[in-house]
C-alpha positions in Angstrom: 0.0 0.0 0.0 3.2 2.3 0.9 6.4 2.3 -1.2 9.0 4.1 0.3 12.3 5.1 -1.1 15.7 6.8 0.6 18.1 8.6 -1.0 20.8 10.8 0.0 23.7 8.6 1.9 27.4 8.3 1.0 30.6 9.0 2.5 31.3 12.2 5.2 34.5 13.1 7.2 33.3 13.0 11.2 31.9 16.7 11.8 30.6 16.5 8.1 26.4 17.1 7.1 24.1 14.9 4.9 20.6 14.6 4.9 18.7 12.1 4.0 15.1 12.2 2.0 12.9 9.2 1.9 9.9 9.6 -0.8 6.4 8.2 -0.3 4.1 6.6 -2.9 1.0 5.0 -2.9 -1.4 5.3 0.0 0.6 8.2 1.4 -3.1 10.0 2.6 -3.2 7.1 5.2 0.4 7.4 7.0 0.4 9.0 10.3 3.6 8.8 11.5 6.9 8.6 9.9 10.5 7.5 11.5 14.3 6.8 10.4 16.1 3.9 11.7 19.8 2.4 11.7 21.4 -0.8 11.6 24.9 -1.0 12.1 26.9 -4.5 11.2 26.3 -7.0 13.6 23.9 -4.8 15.7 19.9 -4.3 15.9 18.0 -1.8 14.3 17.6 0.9 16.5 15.2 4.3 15.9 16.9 7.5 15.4 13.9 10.0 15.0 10.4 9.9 14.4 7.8 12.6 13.4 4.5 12.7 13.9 1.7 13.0 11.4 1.3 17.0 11.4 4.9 17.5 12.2 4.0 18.8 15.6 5.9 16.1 17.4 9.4 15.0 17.3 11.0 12.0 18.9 15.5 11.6 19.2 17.5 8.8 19.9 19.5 10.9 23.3 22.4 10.3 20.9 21.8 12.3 18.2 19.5 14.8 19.4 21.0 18.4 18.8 22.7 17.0 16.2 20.4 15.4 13.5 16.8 16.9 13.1 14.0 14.9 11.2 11.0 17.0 9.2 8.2 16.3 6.7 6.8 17.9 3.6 3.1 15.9 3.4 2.4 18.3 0.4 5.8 16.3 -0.9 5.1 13.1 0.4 8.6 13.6 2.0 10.6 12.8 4.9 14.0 14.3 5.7 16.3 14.1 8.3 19.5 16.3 8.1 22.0 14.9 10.0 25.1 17.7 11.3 28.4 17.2 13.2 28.8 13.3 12.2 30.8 11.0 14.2 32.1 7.8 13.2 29.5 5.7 14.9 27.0 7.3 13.4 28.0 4.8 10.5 25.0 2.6 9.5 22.7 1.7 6.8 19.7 4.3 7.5 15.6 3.3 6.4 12.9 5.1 6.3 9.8 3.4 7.9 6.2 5.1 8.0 3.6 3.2 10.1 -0.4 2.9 9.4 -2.9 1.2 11.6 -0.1 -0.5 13.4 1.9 -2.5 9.9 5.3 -1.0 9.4 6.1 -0.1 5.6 10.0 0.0 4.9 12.7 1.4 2.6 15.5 -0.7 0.6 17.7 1.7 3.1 20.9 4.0 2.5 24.4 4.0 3.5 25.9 5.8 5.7 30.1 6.2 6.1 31.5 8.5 8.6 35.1 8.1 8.2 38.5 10.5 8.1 
């Protein structure tokens, strides 16, 4: 019912900026709210931000809060979240999820490389 699609990873020095845009198709009237996570190698997927359906709300991992901020464009279809002063475990592959009447609907996910 919901495609989703990221875009926007790639390589950064630590202290570099990227920001990520995930693009909704489909039923995209129906999703509420919308969230990033991360999956490091050999580690679980973990949430990094989430944004509720208005924009009005906005949720942080503690480790990345002040640092990364997640917004939406519903006029878009769009989520973004603009990631600043990168560290080196901030390294993962990043995917977009957006959640309706309690099914999760994924991205193929994007890489992300914070290395000197």
């Amino acid at each position: 019912q919901v495609q989703l699609v990221e875009s926007g990873g790639g390589l950064e020095q630590p202290g570099g900026s990227l920001r990520l845009s995930c693009a909704a198709s489909g039923s995209t009237f129906r999703i509420a709210r919308m969230s990033w996570y991360r999956q490091a190698p050999e580690k679980e997927r973990e949430l990094v931000a989430r944004i509720s359906s208005t924009g009005a709300i906005k949720n942080y991992q503690a480790s990345v809060k002040g640092r990364f901020t997640i917004s939406r464009d519903n006029t878009k279809y769009t989520v973004d979240l603009q990631m600043n002063s990168l560290k080196p475990e901030d390294s993962a592959v990043y995917y977009c999820n957006a959640e309706l009447n309690g099914l999760d609907y994924w991205g193929q996910g994007t890489q992300v490389t914070v290395s000197s």
